[in-house]
N, C-alpha and C positions, 0 to 999 in steps of 0.2 A: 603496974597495979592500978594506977590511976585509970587508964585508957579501958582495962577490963570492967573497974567501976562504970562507970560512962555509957559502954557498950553493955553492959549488962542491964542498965537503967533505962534505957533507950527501949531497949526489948520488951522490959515489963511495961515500958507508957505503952507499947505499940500492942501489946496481947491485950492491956486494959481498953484500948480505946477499941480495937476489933471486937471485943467481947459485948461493950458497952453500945457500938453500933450494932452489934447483930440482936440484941435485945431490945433495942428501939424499932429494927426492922420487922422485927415479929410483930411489936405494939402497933405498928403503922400497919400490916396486915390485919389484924383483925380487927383493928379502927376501919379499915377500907370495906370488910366482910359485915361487922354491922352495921355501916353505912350504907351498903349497897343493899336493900330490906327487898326489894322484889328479886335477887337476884341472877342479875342479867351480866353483872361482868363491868356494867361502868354504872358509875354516881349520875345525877341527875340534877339541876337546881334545889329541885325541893329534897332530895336524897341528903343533898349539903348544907341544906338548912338549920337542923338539929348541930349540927358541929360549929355552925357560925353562933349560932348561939350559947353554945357551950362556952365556946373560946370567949364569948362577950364578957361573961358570970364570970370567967376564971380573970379577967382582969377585973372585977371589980363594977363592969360600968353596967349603968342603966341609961340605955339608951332611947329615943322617940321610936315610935316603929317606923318611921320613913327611912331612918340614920340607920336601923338596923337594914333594912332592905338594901340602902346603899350600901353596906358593907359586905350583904350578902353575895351581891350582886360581883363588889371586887375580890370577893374571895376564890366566889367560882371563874372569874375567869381568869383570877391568880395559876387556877388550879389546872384550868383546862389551856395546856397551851397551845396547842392546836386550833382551838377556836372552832371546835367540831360540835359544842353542846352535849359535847356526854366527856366524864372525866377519867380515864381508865386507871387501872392500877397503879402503871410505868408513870402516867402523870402525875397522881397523887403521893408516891411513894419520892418523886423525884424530887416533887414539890416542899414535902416534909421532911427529907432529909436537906434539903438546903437549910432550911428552916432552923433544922436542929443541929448543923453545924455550925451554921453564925449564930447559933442563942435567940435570933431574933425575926422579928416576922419583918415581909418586906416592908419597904417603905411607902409603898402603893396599896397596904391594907389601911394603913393607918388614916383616921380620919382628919377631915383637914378643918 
């Protein structure tokens, strides 16, 4: 009885956390769609700009415009990891769901 408990609990973490990913993966889609405003298929520096600054406001800070640039700057090439100058979907999608699996943004957005 115990074991069917268990297993049966196991199942629901695992349909919730499926569920709960695939409902972030939509949000990360059409975050990518209105990011991508001429769209061509991939983001751009200044396409990621609006999002860097978002993220700024959602923590709270008000930054120098130089500090914002530097972050801008490590976001996108957070993002791009290829190192190609354009950030594709596969990139960004990959990039955000790391992101939202550890709860946390890397340690190389962070400023120092």
């Amino acid at each position: 009885m115990f074991y069917d408990f268990v297993d049966k609990s196991a199942q629901v973490e695992k349909e919730e956390l499926e569920k709960t990913t695939q409902e972030f993966s939509l949000l990360v889609e059409e975050a990518f769609r209105e990011a991508d405003s001429d769209g061509n298929g991939w983001l751009d520096i200044d396409e990621c700009k609006p999002m860097c600054e978002s993220l700024i406001r959602s923590f709270g800070e008000s930054l120098p415009e130089d500090q914002k640039e530097i972050l801008l700057e490590k976001m996108f090439n957070w993002l791009d990891t290829d190192n190609s100058g354009k950030v594709t979907f596969f990139e960004f999608k990959v990039a955000l769901m790391r992101a939202y699996v550890k709860r946390s943004l890397p340690e190389e957005l962070l400023m120092d």
